[in-house]
PLY file of the C-alpha trace (Angstrom):
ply
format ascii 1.0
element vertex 188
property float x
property float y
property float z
element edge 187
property int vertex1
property int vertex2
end_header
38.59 23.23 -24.61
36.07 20.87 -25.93
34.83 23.60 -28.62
37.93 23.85 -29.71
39.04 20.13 -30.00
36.03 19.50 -31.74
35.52 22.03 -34.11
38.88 20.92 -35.31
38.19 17.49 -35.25
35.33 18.28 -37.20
36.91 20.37 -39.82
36.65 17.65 -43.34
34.56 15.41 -41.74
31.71 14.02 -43.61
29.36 15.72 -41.98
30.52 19.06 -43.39
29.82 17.34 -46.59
26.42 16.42 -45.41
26.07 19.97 -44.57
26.93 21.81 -47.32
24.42 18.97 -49.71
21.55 19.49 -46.98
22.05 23.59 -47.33
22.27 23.34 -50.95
18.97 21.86 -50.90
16.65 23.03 -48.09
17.17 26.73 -46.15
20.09 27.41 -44.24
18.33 28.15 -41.38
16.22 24.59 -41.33
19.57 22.84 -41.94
21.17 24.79 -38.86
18.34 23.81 -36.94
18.71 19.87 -37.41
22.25 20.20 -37.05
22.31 21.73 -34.04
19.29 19.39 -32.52
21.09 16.37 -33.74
24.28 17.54 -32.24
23.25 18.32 -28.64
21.47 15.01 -28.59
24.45 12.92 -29.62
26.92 14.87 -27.75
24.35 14.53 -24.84
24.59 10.78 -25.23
28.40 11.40 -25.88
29.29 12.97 -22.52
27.16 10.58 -21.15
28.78 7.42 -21.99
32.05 9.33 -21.05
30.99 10.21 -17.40
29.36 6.96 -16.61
30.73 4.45 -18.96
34.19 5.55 -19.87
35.67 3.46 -22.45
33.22 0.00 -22.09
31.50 1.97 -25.15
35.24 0.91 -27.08
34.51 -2.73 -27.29
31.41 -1.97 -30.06
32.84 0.91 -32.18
33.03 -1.97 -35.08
29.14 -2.75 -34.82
28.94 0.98 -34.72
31.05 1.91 -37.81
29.24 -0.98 -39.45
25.77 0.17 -38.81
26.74 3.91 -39.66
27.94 2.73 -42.97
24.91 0.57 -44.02
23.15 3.76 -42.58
25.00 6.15 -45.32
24.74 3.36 -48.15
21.03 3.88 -47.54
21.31 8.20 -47.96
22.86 7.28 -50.91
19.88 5.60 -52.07
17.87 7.82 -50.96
19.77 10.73 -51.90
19.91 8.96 -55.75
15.15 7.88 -55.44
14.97 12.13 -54.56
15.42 12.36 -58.63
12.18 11.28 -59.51
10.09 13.61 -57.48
8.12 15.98 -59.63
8.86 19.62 -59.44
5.40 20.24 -57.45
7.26 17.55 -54.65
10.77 18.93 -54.83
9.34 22.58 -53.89
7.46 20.98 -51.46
10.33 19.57 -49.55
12.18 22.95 -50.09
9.64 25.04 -48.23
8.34 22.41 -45.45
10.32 23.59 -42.79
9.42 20.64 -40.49
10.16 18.06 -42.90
13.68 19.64 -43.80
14.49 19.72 -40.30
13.53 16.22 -39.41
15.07 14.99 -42.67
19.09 17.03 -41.65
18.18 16.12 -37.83
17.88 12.05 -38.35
20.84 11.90 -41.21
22.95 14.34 -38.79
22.15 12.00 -35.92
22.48 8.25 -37.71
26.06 9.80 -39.04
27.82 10.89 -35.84
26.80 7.53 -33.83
30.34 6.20 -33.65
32.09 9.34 -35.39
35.82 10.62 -34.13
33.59 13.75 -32.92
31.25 11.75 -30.79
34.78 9.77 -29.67
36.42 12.57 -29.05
33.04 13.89 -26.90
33.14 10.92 -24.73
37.28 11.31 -24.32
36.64 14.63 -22.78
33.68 13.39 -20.84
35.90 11.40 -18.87
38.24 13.96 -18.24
35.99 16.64 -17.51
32.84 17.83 -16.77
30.17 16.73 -18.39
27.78 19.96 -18.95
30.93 22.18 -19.98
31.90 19.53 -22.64
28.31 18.88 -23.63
28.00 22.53 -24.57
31.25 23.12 -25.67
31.58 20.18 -28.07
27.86 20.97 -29.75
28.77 24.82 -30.06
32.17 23.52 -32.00
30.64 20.89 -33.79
28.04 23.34 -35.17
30.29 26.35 -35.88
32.26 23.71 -38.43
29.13 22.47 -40.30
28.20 26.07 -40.49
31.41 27.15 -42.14
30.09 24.04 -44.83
26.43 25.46 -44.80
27.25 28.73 -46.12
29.73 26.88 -48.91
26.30 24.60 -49.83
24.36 27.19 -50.20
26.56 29.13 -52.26
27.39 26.42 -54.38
23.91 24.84 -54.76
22.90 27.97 -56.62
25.57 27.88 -59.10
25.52 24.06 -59.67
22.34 22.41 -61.38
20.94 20.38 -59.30
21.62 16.73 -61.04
25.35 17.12 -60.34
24.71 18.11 -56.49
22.69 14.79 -56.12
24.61 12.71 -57.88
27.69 14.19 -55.86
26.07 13.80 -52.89
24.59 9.97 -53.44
28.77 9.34 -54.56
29.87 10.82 -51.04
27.19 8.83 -49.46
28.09 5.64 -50.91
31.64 6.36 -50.70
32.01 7.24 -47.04
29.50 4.03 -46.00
32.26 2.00 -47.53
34.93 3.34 -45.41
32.70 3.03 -42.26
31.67 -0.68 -42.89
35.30 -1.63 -44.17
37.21 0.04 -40.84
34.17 -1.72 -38.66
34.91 -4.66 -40.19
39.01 -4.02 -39.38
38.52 -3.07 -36.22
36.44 -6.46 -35.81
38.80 -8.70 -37.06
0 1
1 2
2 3
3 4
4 5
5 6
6 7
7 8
8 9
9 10
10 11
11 12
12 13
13 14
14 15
15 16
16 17
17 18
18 19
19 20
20 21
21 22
22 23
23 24
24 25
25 26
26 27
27 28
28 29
29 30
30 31
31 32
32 33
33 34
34 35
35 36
36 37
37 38
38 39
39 40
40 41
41 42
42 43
43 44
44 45
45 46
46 47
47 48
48 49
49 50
50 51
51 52
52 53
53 54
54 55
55 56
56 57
57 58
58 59
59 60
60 61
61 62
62 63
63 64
64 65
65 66
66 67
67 68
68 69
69 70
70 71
71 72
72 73
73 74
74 75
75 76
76 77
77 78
78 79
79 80
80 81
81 82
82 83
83 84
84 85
85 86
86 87
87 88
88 89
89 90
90 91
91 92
92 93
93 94
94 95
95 96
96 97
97 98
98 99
99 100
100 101
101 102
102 103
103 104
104 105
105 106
106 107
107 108
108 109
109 110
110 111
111 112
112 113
113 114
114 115
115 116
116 117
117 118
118 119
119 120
120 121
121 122
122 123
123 124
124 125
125 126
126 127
127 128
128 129
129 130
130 131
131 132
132 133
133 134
134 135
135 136
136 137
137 138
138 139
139 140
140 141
141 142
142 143
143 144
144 145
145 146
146 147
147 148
148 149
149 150
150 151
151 152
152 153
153 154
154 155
155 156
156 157
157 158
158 159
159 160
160 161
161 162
162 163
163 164
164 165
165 166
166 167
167 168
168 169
169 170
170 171
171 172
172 173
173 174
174 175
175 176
176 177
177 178
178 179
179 180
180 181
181 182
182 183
183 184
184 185
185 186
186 187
């Protein structure tokens, strides 16, 4: 159940778009690998707060959407400083396999604190079991994003790469707006 409520859930999320820019920029198989690390470590934490907290977690999802957003404002920034690496740097980051998966692993992870997947993970939680959700919701979660990591890849070798980044950095920015704004709704 929770593989399927959460791979639909997850289905135009902004992680698929983070996804789909990570695998159009570092190998598939390093961007599956963060993804899937980052996953079963917030759905971990997910299904915990669901077992043991139930909804006391509710009362902070506007810090939460506020800190996620200042957190994608800053990928956007970063995402905008990776155009003035040299060529010698940029292949670099392409072929180090460690730092591609601790760069997908930490954005994946900063980007579903608070998301409607890691919600829906801890509305499960309290309904049932923890382990079968805790599996269930990383194997959906991950079958979505790769569904978007096959699109990246395809389409970061037909785009040049300018127009990824700058795409990218615009997403960033664009969905750290949303997060602060509906933190600061849910707030007031």
């Amino acid at each position: 159940m929770s593989t399927a409520v959460i791979f639909v859930a997850e289905l135009g999320d902004k992680s698929q778009l983070m996804a789909m820019t990570f695998a159009a920029r570092y190998r598939v198989r390093d961007v599956l690998i963060g993804i899937t690390a980052a996953t079963a470590i917030v759905h971990l934490a997910s299904v915990g707060i669901g077992y043991w907290i139930g909804d006391a977690f509710a009362d902070q999802q506007h810090w939460i959407s506020i800190v996620a957003g200042v957190a994608f404002l800053g990928f956007a920034a970063w995402t905008l400083r990776g155009d003035e690496l040299t060529d010698d740097e940029a292949d670099k980051a392409r072929t180090s396999q460690g730092a591609a998966i601790l760069a997908v692993g930490v954005a994946f992870f900063l980007a579903e604190l608070g998301d409607k997947t890691m919600l829906a993970t801890i509305t499960l939680a309290t309904q049932e079991g923890w382990f079968g959700t805790w599996v269930g919701s990383t194997v959906g979660m991950v079958a979505a994003d790769a569904l978007a990591i096959v699109v990246g890849a395809v389409l970061g070798r037909k785009l040049p790469e300018h127009v990824i980044k700058y795409g990218a950095a615009a997403l960033f920015a664009l969905f750290g707006l949303i997060l602060i704004i509906d933190g600061v709704r849910i707030a007031l």
